[in-house]
Predicted model as a PDB file, atoms N, CA, C, CB and O in Angstrom, pLDDT in the B-factor column:
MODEL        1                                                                  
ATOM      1  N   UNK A   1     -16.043   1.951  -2.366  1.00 79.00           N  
ATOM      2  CA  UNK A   1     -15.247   0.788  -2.699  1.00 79.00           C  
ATOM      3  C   UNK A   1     -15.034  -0.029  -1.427  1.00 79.00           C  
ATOM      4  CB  UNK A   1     -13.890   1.201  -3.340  1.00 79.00           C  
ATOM      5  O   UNK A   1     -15.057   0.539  -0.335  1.00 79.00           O  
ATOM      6  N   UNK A   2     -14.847  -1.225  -1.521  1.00 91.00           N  
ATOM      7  CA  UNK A   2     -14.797  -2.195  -0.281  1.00 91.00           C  
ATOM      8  C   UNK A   2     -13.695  -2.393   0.295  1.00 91.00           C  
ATOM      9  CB  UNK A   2     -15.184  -3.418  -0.505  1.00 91.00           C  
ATOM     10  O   UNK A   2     -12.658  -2.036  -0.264  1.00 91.00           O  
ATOM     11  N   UNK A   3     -13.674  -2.886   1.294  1.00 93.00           N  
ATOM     12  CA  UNK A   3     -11.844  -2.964   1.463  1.00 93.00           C  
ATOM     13  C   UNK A   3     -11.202  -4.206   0.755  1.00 93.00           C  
ATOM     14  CB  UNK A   3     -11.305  -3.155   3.235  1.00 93.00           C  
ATOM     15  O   UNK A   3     -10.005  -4.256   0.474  1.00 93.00           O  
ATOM     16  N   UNK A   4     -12.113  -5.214   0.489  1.00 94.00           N  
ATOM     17  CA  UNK A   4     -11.632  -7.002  -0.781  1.00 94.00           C  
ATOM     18  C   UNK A   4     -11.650  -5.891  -2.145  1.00 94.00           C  
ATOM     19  CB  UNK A   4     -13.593  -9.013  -1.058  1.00 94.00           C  
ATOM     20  O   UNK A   4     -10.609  -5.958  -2.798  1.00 94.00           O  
ATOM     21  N   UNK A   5     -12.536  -5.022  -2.594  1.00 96.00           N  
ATOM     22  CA  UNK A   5     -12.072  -4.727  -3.656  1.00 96.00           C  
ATOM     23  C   UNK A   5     -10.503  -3.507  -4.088  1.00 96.00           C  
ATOM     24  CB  UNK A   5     -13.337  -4.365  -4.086  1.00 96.00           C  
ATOM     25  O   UNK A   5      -9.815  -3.261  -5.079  1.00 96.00           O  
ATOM     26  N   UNK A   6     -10.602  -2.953  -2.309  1.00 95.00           N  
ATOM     27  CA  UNK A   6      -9.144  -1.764  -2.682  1.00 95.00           C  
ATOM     28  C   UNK A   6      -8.026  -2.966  -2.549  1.00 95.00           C  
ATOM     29  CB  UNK A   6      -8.752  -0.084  -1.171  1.00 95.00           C  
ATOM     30  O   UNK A   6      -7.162  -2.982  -3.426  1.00 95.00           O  
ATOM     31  N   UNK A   7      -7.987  -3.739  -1.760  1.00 96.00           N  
ATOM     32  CA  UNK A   7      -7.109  -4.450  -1.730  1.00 96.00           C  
ATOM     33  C   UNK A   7      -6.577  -5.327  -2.844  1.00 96.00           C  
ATOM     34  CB  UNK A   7      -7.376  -4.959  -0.882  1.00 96.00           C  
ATOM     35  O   UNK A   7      -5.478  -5.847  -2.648  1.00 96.00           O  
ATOM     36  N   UNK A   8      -7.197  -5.561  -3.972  1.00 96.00           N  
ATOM     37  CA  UNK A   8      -7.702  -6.467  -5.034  1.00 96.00           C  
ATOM     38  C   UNK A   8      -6.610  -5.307  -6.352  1.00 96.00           C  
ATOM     39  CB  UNK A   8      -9.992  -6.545  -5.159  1.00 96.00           C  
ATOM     40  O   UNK A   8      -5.505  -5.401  -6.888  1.00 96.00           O  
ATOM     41  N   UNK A   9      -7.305  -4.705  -6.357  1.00 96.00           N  
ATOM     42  CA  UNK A   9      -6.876  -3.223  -7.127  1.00 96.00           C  
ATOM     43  C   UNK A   9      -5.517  -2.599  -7.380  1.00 96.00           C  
ATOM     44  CB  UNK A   9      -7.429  -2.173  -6.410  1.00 96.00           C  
ATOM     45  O   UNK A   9      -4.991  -2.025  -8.333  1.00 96.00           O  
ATOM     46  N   UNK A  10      -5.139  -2.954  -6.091  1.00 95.00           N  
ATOM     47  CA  UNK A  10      -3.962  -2.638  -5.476  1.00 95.00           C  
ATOM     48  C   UNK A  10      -2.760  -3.696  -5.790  1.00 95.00           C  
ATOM     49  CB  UNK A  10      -4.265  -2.533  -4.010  1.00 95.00           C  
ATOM     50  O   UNK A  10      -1.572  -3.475  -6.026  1.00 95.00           O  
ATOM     51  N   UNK A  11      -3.554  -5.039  -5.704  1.00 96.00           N  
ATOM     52  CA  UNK A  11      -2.753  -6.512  -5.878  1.00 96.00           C  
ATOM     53  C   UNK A  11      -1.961  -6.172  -7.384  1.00 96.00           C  
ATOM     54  CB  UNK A  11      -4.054  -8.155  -6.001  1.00 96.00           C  
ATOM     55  O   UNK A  11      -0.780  -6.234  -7.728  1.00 96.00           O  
ATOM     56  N   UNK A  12      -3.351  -5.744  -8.160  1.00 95.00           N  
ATOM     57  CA  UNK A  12      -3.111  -6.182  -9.613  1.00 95.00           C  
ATOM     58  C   UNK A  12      -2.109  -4.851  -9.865  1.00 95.00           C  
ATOM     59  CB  UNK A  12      -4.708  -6.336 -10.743  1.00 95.00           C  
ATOM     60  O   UNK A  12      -1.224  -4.993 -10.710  1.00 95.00           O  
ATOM     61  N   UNK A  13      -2.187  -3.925  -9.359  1.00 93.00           N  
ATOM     62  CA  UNK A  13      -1.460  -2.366  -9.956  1.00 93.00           C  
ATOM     63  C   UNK A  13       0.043  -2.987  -9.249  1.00 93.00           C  
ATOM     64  CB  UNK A  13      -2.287  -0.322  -9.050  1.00 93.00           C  
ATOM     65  O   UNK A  13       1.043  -2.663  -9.889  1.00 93.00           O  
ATOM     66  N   UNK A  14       0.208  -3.558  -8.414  1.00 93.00           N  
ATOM     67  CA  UNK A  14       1.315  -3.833  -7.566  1.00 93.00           C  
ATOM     68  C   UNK A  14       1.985  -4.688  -8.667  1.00 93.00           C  
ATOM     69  CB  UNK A  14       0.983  -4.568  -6.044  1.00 93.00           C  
ATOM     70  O   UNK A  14       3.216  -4.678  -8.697  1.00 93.00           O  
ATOM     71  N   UNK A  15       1.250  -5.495  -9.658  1.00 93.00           N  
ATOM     72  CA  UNK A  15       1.818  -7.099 -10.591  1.00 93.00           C  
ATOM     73  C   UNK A  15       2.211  -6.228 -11.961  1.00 93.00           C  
ATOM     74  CB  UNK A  15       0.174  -8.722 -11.038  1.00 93.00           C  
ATOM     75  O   UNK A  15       2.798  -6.808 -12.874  1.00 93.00           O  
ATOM     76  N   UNK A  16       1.870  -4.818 -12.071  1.00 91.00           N  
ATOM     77  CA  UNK A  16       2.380  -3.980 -13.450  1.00 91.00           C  
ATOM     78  C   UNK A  16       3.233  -2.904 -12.983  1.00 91.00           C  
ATOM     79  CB  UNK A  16       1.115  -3.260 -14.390  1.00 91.00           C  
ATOM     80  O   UNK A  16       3.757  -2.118 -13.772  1.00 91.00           O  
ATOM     81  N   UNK A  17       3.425  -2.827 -11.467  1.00 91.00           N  
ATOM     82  CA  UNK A  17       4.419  -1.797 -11.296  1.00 91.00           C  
ATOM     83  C   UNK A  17       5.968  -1.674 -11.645  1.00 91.00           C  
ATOM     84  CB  UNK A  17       4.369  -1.636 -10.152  1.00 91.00           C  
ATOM     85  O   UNK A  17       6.776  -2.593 -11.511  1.00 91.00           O  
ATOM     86  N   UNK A  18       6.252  -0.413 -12.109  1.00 91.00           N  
ATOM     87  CA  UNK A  18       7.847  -0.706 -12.285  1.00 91.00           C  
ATOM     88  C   UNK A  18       8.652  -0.148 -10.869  1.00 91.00           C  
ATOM     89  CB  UNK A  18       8.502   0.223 -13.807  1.00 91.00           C  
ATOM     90  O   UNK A  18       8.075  -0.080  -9.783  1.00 91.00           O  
ATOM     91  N   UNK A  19       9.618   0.112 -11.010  1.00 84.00           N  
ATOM     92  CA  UNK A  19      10.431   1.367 -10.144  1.00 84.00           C  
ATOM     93  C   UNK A  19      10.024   2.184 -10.464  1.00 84.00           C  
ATOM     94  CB  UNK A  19      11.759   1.690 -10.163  1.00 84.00           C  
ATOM     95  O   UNK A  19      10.682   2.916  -9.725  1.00 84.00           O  
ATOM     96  N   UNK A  20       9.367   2.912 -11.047  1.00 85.00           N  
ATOM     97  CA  UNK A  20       9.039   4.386 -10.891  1.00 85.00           C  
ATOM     98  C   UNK A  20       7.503   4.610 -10.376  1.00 85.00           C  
ATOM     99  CB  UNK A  20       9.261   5.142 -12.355  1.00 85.00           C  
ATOM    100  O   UNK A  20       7.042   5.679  -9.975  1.00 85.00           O  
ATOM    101  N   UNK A  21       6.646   3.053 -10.505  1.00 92.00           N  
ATOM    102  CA  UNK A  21       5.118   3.501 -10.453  1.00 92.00           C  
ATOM    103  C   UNK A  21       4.963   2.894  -8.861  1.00 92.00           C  
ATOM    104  CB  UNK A  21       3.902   2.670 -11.865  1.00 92.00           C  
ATOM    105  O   UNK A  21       3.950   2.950  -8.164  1.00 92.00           O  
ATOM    106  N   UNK A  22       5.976   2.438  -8.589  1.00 91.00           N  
ATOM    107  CA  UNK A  22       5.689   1.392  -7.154  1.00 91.00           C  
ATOM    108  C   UNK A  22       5.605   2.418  -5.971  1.00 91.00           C  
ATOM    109  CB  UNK A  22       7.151   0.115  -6.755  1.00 91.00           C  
ATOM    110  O   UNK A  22       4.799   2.257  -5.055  1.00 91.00           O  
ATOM    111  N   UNK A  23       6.497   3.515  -6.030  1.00 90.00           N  
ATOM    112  CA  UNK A  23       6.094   4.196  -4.893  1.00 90.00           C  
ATOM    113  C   UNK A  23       4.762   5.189  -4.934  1.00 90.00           C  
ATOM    114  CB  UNK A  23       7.257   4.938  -4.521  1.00 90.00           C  
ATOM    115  O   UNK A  23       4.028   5.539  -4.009  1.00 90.00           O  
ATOM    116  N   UNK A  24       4.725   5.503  -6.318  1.00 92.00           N  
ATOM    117  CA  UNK A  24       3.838   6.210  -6.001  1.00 92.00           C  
ATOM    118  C   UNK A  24       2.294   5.374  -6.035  1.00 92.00           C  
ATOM    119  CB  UNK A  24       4.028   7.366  -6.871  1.00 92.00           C  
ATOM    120  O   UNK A  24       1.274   6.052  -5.907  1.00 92.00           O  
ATOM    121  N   UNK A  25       2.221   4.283  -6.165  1.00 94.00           N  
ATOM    122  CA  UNK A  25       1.000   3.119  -5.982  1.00 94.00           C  
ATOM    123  C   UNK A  25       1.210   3.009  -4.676  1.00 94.00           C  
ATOM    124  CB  UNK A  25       1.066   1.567  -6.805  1.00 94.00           C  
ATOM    125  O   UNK A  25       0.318   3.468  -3.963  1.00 94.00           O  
ATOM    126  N   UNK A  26       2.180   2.510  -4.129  1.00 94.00           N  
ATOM    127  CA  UNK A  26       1.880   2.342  -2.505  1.00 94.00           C  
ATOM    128  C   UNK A  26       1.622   3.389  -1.703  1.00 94.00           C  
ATOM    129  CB  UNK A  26       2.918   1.787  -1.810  1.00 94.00           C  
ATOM    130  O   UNK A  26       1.094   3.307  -0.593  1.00 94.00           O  
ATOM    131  N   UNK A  27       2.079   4.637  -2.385  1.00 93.00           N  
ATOM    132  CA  UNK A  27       1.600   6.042  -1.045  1.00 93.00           C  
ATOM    133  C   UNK A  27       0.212   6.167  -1.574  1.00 93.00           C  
ATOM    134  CB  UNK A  27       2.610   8.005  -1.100  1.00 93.00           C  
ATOM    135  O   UNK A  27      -0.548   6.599  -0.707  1.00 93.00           O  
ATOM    136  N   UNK A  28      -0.392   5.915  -2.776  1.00 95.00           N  
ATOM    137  CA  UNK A  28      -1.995   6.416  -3.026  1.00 95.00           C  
ATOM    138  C   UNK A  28      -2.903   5.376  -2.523  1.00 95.00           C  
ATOM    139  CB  UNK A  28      -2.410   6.661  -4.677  1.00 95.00           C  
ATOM    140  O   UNK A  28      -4.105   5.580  -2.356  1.00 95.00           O  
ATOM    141  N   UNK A  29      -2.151   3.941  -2.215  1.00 95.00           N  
ATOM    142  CA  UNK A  29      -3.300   2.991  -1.518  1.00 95.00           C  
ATOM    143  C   UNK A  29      -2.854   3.608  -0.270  1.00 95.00           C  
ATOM    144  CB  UNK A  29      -3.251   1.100  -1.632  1.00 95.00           C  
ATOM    145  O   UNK A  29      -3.732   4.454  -0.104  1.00 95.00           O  
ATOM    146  N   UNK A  30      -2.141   3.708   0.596  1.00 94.00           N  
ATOM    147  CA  UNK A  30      -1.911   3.894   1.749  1.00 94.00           C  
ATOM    148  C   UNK A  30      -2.893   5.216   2.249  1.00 94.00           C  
ATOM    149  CB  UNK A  30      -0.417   4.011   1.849  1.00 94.00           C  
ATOM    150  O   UNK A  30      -3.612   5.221   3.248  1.00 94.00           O  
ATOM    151  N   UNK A  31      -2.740   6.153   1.421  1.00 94.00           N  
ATOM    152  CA  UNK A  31      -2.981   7.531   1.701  1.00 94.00           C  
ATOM    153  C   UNK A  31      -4.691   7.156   1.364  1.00 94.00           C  
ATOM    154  CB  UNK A  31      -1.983   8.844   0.617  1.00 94.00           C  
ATOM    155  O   UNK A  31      -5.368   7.315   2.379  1.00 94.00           O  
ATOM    156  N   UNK A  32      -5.489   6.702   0.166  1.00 95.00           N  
ATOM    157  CA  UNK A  32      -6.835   5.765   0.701  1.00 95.00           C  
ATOM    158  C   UNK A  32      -7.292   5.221   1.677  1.00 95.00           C  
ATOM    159  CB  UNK A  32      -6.991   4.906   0.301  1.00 95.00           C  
ATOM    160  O   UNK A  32      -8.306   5.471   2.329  1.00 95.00           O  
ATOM    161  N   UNK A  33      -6.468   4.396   1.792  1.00 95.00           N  
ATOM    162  CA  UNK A  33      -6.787   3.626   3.150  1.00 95.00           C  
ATOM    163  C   UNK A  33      -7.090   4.347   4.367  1.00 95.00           C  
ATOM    164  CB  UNK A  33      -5.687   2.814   3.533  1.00 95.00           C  
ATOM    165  O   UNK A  33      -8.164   4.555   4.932  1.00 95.00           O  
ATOM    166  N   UNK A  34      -5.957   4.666   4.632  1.00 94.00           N  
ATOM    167  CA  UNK A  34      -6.250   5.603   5.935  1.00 94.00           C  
ATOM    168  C   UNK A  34      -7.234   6.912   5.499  1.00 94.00           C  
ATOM    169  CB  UNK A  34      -4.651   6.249   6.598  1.00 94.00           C  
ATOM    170  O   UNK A  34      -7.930   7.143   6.487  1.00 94.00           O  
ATOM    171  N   UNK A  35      -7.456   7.539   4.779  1.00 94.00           N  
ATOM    172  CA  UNK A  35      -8.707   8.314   5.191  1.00 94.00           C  
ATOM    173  C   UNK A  35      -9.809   7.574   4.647  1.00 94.00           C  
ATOM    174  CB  UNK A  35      -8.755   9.816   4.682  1.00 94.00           C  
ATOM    175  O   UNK A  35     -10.874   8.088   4.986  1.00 94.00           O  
ATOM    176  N   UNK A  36      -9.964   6.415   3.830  1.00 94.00           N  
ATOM    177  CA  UNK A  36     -11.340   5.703   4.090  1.00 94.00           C  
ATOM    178  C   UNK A  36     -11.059   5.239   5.345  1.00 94.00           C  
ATOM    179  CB  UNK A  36     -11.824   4.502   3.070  1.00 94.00           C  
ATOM    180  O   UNK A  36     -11.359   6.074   6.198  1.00 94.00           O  
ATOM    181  N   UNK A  37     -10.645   4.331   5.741  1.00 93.00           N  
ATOM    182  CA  UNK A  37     -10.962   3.770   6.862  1.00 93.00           C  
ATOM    183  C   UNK A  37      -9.867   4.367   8.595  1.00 93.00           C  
ATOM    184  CB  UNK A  37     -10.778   2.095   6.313  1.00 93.00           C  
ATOM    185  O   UNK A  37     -10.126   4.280   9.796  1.00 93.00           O  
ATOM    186  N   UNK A  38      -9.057   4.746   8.069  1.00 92.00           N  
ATOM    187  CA  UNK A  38      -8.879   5.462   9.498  1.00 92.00           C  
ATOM    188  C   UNK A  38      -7.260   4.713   9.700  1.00 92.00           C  
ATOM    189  CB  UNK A  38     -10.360   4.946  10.954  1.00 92.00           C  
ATOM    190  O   UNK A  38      -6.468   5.624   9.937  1.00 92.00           O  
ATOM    191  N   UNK A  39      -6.787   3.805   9.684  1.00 89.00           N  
ATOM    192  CA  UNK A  39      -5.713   3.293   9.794  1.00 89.00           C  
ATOM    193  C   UNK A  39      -5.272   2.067   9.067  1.00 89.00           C  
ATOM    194  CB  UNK A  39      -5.635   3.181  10.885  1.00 89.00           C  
ATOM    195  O   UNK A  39      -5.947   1.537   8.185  1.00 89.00           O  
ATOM    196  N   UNK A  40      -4.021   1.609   9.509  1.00 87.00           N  
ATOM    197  CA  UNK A  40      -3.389   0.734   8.661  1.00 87.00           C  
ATOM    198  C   UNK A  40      -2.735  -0.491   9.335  1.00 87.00           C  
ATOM    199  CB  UNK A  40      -2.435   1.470   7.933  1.00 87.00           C  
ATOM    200  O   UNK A  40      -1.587  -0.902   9.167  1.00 87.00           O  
ATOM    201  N   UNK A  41      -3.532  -0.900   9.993  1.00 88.00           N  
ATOM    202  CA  UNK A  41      -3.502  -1.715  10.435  1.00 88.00           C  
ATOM    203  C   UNK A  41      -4.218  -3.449  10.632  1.00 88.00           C  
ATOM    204  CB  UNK A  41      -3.452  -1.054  10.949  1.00 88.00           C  
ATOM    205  O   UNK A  41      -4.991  -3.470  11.589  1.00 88.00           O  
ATOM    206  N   UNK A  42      -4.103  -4.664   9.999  1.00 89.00           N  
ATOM    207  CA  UNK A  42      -4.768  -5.895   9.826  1.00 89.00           C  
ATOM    208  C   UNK A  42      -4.877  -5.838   8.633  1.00 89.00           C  
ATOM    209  CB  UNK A  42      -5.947  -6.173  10.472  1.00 89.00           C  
ATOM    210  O   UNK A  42      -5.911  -6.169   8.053  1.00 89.00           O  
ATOM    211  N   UNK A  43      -3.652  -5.336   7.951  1.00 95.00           N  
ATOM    212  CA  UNK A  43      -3.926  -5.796   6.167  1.00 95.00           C  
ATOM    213  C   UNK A  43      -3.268  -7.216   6.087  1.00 95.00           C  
ATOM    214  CB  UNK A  43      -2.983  -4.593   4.792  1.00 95.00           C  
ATOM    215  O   UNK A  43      -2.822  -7.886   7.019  1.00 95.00           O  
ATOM    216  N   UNK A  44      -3.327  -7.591   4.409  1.00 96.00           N  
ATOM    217  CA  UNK A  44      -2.702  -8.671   4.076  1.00 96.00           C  
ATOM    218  C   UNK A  44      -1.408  -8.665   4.400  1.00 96.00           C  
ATOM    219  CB  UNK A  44      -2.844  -8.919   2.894  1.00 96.00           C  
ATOM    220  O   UNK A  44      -1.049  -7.488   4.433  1.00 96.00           O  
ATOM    221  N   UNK A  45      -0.445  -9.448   4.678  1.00 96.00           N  
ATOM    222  CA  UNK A  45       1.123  -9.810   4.815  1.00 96.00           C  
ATOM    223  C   UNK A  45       1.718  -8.902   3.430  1.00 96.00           C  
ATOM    224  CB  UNK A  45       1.473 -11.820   4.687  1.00 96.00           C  
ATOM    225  O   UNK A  45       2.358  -7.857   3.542  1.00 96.00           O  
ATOM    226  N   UNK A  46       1.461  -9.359   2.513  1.00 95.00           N  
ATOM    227  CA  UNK A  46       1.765  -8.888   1.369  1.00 95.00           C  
ATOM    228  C   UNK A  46       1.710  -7.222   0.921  1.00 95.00           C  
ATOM    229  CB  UNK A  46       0.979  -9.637   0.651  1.00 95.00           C  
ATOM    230  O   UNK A  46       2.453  -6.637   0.133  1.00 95.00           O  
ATOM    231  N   UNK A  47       0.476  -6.642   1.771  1.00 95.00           N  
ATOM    232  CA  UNK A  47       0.174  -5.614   1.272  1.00 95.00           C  
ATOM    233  C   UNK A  47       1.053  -4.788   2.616  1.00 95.00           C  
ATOM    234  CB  UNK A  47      -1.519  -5.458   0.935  1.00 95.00           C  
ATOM    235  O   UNK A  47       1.424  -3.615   2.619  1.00 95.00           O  
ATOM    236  N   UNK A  48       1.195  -5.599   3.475  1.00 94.00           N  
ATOM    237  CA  UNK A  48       2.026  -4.390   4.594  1.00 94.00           C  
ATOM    238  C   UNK A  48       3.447  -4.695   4.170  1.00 94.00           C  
ATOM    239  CB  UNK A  48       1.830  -4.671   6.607  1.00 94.00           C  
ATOM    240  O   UNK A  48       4.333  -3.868   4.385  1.00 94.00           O  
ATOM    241  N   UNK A  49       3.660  -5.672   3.667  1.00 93.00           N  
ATOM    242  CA  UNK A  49       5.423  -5.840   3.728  1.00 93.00           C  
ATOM    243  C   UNK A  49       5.652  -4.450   1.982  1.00 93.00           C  
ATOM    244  CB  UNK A  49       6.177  -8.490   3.256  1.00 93.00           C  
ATOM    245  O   UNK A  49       6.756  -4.045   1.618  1.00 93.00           O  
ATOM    246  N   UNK A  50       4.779  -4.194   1.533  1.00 92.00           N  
ATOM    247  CA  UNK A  50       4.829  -3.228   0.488  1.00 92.00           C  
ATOM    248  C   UNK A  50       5.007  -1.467   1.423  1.00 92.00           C  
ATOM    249  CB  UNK A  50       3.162  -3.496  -0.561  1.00 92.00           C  
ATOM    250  O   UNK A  50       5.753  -0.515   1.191  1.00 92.00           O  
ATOM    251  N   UNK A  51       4.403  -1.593   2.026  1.00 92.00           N  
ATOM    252  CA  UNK A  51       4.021  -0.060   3.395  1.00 92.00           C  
ATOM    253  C   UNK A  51       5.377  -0.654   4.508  1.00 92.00           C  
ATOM    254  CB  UNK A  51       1.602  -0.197   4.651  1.00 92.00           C  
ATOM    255  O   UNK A  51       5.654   0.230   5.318  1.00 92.00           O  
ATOM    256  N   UNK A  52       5.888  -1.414   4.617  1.00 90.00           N  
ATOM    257  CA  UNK A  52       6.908  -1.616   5.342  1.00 90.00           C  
ATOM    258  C   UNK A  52       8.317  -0.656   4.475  1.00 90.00           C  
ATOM    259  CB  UNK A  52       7.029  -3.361   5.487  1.00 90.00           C  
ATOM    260  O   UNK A  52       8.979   0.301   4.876  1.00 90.00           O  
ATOM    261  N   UNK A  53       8.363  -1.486   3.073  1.00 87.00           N  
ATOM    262  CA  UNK A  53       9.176  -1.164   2.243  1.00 87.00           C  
ATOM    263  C   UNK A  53       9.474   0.194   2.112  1.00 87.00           C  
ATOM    264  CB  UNK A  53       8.844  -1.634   1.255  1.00 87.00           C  
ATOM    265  O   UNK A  53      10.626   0.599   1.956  1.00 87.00           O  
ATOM    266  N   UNK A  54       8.248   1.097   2.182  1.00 84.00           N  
ATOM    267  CA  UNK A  54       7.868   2.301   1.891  1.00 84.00           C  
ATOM    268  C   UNK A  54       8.595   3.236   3.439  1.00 84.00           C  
ATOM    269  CB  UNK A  54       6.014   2.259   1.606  1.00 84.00           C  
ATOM    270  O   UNK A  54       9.437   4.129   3.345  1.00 84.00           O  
ATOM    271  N   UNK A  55       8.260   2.951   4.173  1.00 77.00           N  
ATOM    272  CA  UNK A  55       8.564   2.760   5.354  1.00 77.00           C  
ATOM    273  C   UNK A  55      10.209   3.009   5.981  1.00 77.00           C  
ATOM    274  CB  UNK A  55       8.088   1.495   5.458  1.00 77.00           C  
ATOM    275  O   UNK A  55      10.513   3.746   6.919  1.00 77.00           O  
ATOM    276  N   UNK A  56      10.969   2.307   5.296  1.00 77.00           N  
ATOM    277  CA  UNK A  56      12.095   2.242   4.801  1.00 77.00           C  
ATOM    278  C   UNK A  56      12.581   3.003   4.568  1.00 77.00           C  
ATOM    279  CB  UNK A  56      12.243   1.781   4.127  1.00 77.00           C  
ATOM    280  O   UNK A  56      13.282   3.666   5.333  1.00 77.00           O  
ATOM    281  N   UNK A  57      12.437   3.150   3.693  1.00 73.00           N  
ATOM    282  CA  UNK A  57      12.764   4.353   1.894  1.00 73.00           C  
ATOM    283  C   UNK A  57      12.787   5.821   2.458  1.00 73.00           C  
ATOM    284  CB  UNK A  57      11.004   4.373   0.304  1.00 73.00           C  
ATOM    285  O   UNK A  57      13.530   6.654   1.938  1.00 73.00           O  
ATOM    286  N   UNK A  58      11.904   6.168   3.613  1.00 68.00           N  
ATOM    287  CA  UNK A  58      11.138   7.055   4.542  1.00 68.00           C  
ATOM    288  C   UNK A  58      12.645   6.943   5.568  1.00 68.00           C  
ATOM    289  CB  UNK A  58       9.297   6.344   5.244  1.00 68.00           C  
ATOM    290  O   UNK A  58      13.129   8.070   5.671  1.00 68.00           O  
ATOM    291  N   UNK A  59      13.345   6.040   6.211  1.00 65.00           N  
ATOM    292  CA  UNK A  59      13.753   6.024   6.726  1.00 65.00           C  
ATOM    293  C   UNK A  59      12.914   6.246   8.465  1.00 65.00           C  
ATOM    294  CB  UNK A  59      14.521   6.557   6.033  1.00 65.00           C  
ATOM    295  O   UNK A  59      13.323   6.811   9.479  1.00 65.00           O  
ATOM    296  N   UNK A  60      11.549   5.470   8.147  1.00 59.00           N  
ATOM    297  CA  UNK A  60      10.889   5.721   9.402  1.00 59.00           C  
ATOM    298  C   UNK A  60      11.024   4.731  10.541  1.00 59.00           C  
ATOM    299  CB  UNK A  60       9.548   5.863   9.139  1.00 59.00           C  
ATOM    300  O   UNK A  60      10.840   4.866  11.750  1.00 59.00           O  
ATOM    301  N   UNK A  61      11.427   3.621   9.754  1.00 53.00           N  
ATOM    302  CA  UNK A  61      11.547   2.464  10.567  1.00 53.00           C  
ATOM    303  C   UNK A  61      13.924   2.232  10.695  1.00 53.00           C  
ATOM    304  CB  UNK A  61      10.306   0.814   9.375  1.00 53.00           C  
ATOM    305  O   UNK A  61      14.837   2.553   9.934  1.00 53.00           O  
ATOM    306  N   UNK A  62      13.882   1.760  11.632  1.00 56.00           N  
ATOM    307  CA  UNK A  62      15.128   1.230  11.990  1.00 56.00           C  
ATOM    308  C   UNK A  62      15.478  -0.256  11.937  1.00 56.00           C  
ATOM    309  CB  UNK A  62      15.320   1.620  13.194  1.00 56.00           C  
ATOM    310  O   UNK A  62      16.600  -0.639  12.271  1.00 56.00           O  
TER     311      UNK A  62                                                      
ENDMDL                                                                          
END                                                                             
């Protein structure tokens, strides 16, 4: 899969998510991502402020 099409995939699962499907959609693109491609870093605005959120929730960020 490409990275225009995981990203794409991800858009549309992100536009039917509820509270209960949102976290676990953002840890299975995330957790993709990084072992297809290695890190997580130079995504869309949109798709990191979702891994930010997550981020959060994690209490990883301050």
């Amino acid at each position: 899969m490409s990275k225009e099409s995981l990203i794409e995939s991800f858009r549309m699962e992100m536009k039917d998510a509820d509270q209960q499907t949102y976290t676990a959609s953002v840890d299975s693109f995330t957790n993709l991502w990084d072992y297809q491609y290695g890190y997580l870093e130079n995504l869309p605005a949109d798709i990191e402020d979702h891994i930010t959120n997550r981020a959060w929730e994690f209490g990883m960020l301050e």
